[in-house]
C-alpha positions as CSV (number, residue, x, y, z in Angstrom):
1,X,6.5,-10.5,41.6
2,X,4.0,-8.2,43.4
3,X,2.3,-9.1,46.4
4,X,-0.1,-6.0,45.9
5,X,-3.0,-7.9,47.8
6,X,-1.1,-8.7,51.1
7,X,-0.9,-5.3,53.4
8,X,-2.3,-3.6,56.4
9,X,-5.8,-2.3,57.2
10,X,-5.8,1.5,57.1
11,X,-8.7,1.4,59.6
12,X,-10.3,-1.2,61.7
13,X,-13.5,-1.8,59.6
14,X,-11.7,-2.5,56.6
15,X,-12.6,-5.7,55.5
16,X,-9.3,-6.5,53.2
17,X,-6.1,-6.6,54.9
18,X,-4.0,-7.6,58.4
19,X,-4.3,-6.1,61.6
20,X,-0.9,-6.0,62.1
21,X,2.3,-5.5,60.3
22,X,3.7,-8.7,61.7
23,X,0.7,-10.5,60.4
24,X,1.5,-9.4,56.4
25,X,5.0,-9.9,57.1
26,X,4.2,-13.7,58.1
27,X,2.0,-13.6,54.8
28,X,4.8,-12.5,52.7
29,X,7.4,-15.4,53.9
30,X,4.7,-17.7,53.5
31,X,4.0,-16.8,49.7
32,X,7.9,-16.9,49.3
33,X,8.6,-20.1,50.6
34,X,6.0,-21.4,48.2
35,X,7.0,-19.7,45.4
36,X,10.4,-21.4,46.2
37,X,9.1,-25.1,46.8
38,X,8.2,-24.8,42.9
39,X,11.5,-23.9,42.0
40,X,11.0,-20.3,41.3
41,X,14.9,-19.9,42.1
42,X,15.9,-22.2,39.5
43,X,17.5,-20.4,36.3
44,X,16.4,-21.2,33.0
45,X,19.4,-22.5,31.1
46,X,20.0,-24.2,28.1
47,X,22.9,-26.0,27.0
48,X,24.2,-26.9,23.4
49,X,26.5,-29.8,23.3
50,X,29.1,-31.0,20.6
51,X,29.2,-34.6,20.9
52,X,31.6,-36.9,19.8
53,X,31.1,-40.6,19.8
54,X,33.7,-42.4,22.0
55,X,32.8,-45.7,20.3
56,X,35.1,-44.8,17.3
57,X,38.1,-44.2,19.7
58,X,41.0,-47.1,20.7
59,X,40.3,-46.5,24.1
60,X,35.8,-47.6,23.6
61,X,36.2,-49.5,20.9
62,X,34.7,-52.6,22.9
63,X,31.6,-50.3,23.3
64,X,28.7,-49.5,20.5
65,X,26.1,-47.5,20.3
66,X,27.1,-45.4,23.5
67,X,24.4,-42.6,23.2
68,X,20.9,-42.8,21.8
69,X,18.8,-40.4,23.4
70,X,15.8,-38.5,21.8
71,X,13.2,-35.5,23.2
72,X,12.1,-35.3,26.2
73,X,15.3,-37.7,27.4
74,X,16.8,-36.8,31.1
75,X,20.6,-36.8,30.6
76,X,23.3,-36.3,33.0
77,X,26.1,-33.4,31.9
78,X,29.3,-32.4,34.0
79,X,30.2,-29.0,33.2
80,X,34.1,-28.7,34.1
81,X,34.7,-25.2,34.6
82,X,32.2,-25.5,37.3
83,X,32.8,-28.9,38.6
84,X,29.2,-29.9,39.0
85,X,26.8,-32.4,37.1
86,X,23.6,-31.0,36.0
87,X,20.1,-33.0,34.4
88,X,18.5,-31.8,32.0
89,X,15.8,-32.6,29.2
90,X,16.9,-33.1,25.5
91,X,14.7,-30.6,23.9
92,X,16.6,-30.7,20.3
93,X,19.5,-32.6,18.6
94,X,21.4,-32.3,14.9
95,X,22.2,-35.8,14.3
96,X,24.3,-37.2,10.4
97,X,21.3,-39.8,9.2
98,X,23.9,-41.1,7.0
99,X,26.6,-41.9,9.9
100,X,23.7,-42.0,12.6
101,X,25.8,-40.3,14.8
102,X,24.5,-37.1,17.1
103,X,27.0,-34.0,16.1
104,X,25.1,-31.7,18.7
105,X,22.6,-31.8,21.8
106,X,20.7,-28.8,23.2
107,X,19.5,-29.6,26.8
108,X,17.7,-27.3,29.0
109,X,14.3,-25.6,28.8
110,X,12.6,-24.8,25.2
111,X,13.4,-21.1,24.7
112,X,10.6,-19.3,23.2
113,X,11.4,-16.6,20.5
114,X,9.9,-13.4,18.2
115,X,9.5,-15.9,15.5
116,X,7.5,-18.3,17.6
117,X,5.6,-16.6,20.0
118,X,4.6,-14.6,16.0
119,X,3.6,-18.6,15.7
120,X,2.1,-19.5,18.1
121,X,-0.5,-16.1,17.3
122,X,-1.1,-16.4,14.2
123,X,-2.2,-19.8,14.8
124,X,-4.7,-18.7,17.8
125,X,-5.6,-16.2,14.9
126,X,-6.8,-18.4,12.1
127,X,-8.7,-21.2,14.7
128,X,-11.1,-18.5,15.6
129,X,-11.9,-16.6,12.5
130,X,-13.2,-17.1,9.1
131,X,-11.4,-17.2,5.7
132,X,-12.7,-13.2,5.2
133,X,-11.2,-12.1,8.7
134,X,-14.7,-12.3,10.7
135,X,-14.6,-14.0,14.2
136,X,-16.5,-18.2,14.1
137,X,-20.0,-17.9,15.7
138,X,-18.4,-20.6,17.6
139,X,-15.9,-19.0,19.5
140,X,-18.3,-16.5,20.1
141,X,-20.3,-19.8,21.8
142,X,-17.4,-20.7,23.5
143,X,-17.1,-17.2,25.2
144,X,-20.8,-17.7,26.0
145,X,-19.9,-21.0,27.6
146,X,-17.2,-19.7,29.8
147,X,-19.0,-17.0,31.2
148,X,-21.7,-19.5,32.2
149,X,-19.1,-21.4,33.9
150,X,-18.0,-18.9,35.7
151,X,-21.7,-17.9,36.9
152,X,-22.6,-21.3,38.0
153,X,-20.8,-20.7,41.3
154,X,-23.0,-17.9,41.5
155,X,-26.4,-19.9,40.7
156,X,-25.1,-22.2,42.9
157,X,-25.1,-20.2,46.5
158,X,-28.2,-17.9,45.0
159,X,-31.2,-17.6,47.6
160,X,-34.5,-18.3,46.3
161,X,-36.8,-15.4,46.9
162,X,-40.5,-14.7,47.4
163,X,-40.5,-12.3,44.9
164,X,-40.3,-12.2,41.6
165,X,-39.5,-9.1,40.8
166,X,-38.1,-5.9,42.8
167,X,-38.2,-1.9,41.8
168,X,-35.2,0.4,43.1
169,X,-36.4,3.9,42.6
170,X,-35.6,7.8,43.7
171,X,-38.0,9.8,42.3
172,X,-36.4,13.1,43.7
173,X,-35.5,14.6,40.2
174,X,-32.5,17.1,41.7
175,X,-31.1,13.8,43.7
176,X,-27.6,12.6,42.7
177,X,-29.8,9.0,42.5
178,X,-32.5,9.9,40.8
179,X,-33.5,6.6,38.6
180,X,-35.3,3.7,38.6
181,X,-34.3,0.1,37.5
182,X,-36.6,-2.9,37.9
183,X,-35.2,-6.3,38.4
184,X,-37.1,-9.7,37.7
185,X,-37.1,-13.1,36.7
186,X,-37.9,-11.5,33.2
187,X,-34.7,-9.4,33.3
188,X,-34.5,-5.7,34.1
189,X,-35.3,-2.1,32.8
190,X,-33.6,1.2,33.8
191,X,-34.8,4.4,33.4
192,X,-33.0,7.9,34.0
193,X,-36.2,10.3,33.2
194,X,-39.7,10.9,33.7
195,X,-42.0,10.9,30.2
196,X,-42.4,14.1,29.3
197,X,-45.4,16.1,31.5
198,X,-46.0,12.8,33.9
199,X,-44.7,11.6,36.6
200,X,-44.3,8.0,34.8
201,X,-40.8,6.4,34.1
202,X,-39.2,6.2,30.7
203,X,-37.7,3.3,30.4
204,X,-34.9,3.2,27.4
205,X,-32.6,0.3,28.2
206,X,-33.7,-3.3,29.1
207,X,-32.0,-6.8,29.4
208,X,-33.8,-10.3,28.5
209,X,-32.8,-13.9,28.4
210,X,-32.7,-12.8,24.7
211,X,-30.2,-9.6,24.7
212,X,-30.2,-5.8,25.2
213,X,-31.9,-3.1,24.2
214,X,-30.6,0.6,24.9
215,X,-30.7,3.9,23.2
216,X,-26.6,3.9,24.0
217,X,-24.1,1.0,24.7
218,X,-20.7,2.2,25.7
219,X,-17.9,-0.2,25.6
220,X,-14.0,-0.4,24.9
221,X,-14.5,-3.5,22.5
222,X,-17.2,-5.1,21.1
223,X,-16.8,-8.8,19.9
224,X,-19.6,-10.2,18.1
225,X,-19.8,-12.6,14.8
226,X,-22.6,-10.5,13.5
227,X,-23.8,-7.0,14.0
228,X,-27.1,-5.7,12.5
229,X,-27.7,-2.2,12.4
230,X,-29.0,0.6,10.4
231,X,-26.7,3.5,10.7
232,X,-22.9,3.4,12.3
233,X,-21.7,6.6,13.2
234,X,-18.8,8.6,15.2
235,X,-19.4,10.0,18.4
236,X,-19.3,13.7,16.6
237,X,-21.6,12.5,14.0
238,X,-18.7,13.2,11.0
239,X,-18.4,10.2,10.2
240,X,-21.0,7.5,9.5
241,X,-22.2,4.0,7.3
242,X,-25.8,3.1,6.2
243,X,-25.6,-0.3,6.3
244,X,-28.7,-0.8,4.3
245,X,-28.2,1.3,1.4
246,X,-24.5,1.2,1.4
247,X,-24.2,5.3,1.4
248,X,-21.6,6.6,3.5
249,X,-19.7,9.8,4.8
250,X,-15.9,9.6,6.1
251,X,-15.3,13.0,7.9
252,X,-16.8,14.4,4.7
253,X,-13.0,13.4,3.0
254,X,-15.1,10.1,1.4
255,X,-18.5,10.3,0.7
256,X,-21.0,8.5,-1.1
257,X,-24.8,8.9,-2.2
258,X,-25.9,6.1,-3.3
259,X,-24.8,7.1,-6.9
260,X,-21.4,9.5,-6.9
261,X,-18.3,8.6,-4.9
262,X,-16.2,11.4,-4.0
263,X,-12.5,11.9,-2.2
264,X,-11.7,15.0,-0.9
265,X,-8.2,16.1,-1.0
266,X,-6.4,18.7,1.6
267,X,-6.7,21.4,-0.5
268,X,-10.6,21.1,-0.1
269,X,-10.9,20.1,-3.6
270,X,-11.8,16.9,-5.3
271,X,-9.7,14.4,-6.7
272,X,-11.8,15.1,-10.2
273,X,-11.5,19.1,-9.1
274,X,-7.9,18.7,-8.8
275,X,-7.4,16.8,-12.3
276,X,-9.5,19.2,-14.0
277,X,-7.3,22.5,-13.0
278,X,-4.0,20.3,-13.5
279,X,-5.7,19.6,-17.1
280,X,-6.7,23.0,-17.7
281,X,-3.0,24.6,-16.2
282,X,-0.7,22.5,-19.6
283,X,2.7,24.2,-17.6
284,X,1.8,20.9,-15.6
285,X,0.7,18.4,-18.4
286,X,3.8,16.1,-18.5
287,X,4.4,12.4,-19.9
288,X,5.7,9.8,-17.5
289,X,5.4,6.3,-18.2
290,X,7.6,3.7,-19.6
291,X,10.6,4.8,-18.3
292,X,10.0,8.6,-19.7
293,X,10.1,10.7,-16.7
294,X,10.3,14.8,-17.0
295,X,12.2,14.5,-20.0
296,X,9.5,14.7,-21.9
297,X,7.4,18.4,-21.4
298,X,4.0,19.7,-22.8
299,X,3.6,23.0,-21.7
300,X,2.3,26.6,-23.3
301,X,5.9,26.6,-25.2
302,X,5.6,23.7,-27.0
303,X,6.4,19.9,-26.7
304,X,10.1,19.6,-25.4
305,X,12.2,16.5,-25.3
306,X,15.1,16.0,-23.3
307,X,18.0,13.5,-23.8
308,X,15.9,11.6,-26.3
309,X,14.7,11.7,-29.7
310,X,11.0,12.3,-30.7
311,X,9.6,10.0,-33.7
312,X,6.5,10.6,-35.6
313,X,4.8,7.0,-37.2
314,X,1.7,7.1,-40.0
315,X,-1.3,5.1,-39.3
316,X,1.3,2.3,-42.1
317,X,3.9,2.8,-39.4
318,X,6.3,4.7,-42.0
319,X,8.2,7.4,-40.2
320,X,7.9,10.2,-41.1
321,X,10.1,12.0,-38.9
322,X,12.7,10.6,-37.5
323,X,13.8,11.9,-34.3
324,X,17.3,12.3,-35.5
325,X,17.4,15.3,-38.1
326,X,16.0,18.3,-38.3
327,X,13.1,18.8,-39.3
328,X,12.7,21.3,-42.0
329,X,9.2,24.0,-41.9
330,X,8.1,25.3,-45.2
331,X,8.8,29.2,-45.1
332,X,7.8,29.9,-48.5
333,X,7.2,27.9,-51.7
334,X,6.2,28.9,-55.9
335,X,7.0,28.5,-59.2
336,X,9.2,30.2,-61.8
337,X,9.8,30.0,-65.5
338,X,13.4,30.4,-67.0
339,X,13.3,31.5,-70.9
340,X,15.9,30.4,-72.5
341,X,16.8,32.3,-75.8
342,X,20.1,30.9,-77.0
343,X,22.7,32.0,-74.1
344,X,23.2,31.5,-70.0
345,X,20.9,33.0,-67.9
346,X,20.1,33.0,-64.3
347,X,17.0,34.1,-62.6
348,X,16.5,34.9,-58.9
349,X,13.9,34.9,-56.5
350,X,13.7,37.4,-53.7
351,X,13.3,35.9,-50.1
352,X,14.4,38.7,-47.6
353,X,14.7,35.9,-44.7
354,X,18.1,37.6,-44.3
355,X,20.3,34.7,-43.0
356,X,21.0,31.3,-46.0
357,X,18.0,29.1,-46.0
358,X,17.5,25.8,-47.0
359,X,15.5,24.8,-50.0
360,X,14.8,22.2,-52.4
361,X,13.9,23.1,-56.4
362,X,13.0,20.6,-59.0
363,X,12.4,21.0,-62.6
364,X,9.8,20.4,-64.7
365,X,10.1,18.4,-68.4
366,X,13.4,17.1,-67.2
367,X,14.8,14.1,-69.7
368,X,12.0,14.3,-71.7
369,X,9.1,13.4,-69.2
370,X,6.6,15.6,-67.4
371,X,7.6,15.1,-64.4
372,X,9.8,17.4,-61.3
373,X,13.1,16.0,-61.4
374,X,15.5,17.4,-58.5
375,X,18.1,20.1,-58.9
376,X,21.0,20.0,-60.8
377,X,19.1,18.8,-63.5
378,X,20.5,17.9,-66.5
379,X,17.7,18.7,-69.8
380,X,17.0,16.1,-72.7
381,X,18.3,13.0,-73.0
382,X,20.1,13.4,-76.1
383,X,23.4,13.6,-74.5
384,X,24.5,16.6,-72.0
385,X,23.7,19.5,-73.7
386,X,22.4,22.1,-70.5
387,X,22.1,21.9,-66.8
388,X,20.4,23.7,-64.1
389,X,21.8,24.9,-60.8
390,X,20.4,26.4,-57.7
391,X,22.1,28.6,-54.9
392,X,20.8,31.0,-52.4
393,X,22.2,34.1,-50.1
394,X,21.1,35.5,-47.3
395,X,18.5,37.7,-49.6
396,X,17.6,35.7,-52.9
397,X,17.5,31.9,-54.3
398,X,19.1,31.8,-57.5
399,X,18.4,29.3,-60.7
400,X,21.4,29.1,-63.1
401,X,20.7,28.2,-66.9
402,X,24.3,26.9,-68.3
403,X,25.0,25.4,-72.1
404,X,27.6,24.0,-73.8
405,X,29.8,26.5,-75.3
406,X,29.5,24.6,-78.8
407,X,25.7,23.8,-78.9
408,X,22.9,25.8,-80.3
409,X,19.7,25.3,-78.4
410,X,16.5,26.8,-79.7
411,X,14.0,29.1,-77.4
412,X,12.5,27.4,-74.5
413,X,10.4,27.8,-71.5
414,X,11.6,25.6,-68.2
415,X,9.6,25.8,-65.3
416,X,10.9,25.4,-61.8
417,X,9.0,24.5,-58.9
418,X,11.2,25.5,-54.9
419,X,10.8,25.4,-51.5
420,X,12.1,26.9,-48.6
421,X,12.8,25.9,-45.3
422,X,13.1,27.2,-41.6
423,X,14.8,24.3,-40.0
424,X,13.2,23.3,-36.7
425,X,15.9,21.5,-34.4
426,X,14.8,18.1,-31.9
C-alpha cells in the first residue's frame, strides 16, 4: 500500500501537504489503524476438509444427520496442530448423492484463478460487443451516462454568469501563448493562426452540444460504435484506407486500386512476380501434394522419381506403363526379307549400337495367315516343318532360317518385321 498523497510541503504556499513531519506521521497511523479495523491483517486462507460422518460410528450412533451445511454456511473448525478454532464460510463441498454423505468441505475465502479471472473477461467481453466484434451503441451510452454523472457535481457548484460568452486571446505572434479560444454557452473554438494576410483568427477546431470538429484529434484510444470517415491514414502517410471506395495502401506491401490487389514480398517482388520466375526457373518446378514431397523432381534433366514408381494411365485408364519395368525406347526399327531356296540360311542386320540390345521381330504369313506372329515362329500349319530364330551381338541382329533335315521345301520369300530398344530405367 502506498500512501503517495500523505507528505510534507516543500514550501509554505504549497497547497497539498502537512506543515510538519509530525503532522503526516499522525496521518499515516491514522490510515493504518483504519486499514486494520477492516481486517487488512487477516490472511486469506482456505481450508479443504475430509469429512467423515460420526453418525455411522458405535460411539454416535444415537445421532443422525450430524452435518448438513451448504454455501455460504459459517462453520466452526479446530485445527490441532495449532490448537485454535477458526470460522469460516463453506464456499464448496463434494458430497456422494447416492449415500448423501459430504466426503470433503473447502472453507475459507473463494480463491480466484487464470481460468476464472479468463471468465470472468470474456464474459465483460461479449456483454458489451456485437456478434461481429464491434462495441453496443449502448455501452457507448452508458459511458456517456457516467461521465454525466460525474459532471453533475460540477453543474451543481457552477456560478451563473452575466455573460454568455468569453474570448481568451494573445495576439503577439512570436509569444509562447499566442492563440485564441472562445468559450460560450454554444461551445468553444480555438485557433492557433492568423488567416493568411489579415489579422483575423482561423479557427480549425470547435466543440458543440453536438461533437467536435478539428483538422487533428490526438488520442491514445479511441472508443466509438461507429466511425465515419473518408480516408484513414498513418502518421507517415504509408499507410492508408478509403473508406468509400474500399482502395487501400499497407506500407505499399498490400495495395489495392479499386480493380488489382497486389502483395509485395521482401524481395521487392510480387507474389505473381515471384511465381512467374519460379515458373520460368523448372530447376524449382517440383510436385508436392498427397503425400509426394521432393521425391518427385521436374527440372532441365528430366522428370525424376525417387523411392516410388511412376505409372502412365490412357484416357480408358489402361496402363500403359507401369511404373515397375523398364521401359523400352525404340532405337531403330525395318523390315527384311529371308529367301529361302531349299537349305538353312541366316540373315543379319547391322546395328553398330555396340553393347546387346533388346529387340522384338515377328514374322509375317506365319501359320498360314497374314498376319506378324512373334519370333520363334514356327511356318505352315501342316505340321513342323521350319522355324525362325532371332539373336543379336553387340554389332548385328541376326534371323536364323532352320528346316528339317528330311523335308524338301520349295523357294520362298518370308518377311520379317524388328525392333530395337534402348531401355530407359524408372
Amino acid at each position: 500500500i502506498n500512501f503517495s498523497d500523505v507528505k510534507v510541503k516543500e514550501n509554505a504556499d504549497d497547497e497539498e501537504g502537512f506543515n510538519t513531519i509530525q503532522e503526516a506521521r499522525e496521518e499515516l497511523i491514522r490510515r493504518c489503524n483504519e486499514l486494520f479495523e477492516k481486517g487488512i491483517d487477516k490472511p486469506t486462507v482456505n481450508y479443504k476438509i475430509d469429512m467423515i460422518n460420526l453418525a455411522n460410528t458405535t460411539a454416535y450412533e444415537d445421532f443422525k444427520m450430524l452435518v448438513n451445511v451448504n454455501k455460504g454456511d459459517t462453520v466452526t473448525c479446530y485445527i490441532p496442530h495449532l490448537d485454535i478454532d477458526v470460522k469460516a464460510r463453506v464456499i464448496d463441498y463434494e458430497r456422494d448423492f447416492l449415500t448423501g454423505e459430504y466426503i470433503s468441505l473447502e472453507l475459507g475465502n473463494a480463491v480466484d484463478n487464470f481460468f476464472n479471472k479468463q471468465a470472468d473477461i470474456q464474459a465483460t467481453v461479449n456483454k458489451i460487443t456485437n456478434s461481429n466484434g464491434t462495441v453496443k451503441a449502448g455501452e457507448i451510452q452508458g459511458v456517456i451516462n457516467a461521465i454525466q454523472t460525474q459532471f453533475k457535481a460540477l453543474r451543481d457548484i457552477a456560478q451563473p454568469q452575466e455573460v454568455r460568452a468569453i474570448l481568451f486571446e494573445d495576439r503577439v505572434e512570436d509569444s509562447p501563448t499566442f492563440g485564441c479560444m472562445c468559450l460560450g454557452t454554444m461551445g468553444f473554438e480555438i485557433a492557433s493562426s492568423f488567416k493568411p494576410g489579415t489579422q483575423e483568427w482561423d479557427f480549425r477546431t470547435f466543440g458543440t452540444g453536438k461533437g467536435f470538429v478539428a483538422d487533428y484529434i490526438i488520442t491514445g484510444v479511441l472508443n466509438a460504435a461507429l466511425i465515419k470517415t473518408g480516408i484513414l491514414k498513418s502518421l507517415n502517410g504509408k499507410t492508408w484506407i478509403n473508406m468509400e471506395d474500399g482502395t487501400l495502401n499497407l506500407a505499399n506491401k498490400i495495395t489495392f486500386d479499386g480493380t488489382d490487389f497486389s502483395i509485395t514480398l521482401n524481395n521487392g517482388k510480387t507474389v505473381e512476380e515471384n511465381a512467374t520466375d519460379e515458373a520460368k526457373n523448372s530447376a524449382n518446378v517440383k510436385i508436392g501434394f498427397n503425400g509426394i514431397d521432393d521425391n518427385v523432381v521436374i527440372s532441365e534433366n528430366g522428370l525424376d522419381v525417387n523411392n516410388g514408381h511412376f505409372q502412365l494411365k490412357n484416357g480408358n485408364n489402361v496402363v500403359l506403363i507401369d511404373g515397375t519395368h523398364n521401359i523400352h525406347k525404340i532405337v531403330a526399327e525395318g523390315t527384311t526379307q529371308i529367301n529361302f531356296i531349299g537349305e538353312d540360311i541366316t540373315v543379319s542386320i547391322e546395328h553398330g549400337l555396340g553393347y546387346k540390345p533388346a529387340f522384338s521381330a515377328y514374322q509375317n504369313g506365319a501359320n498360314g495367315i497374314d498376319e506378324y506372329t512373334s519370333l520363334p515362329a514356327i511356318t505352315w500349319s501342316d505340321g513342323v516343318a521350319a522355324i525362325i530364330r532371332a539373336r543379336a551381338d553387340t554389332n548385328k541382329i541376326y534371323f536364323d532360317f532352320k528346316t528339317k533335315s528330311d523335308y524338301t521345301m520349295p523357294n520362298v520369300t518370308i518377311y520379317i518385321k524388328y525392333f530395337i530398344y534402348k531401355e530407359v530405367a524408372f
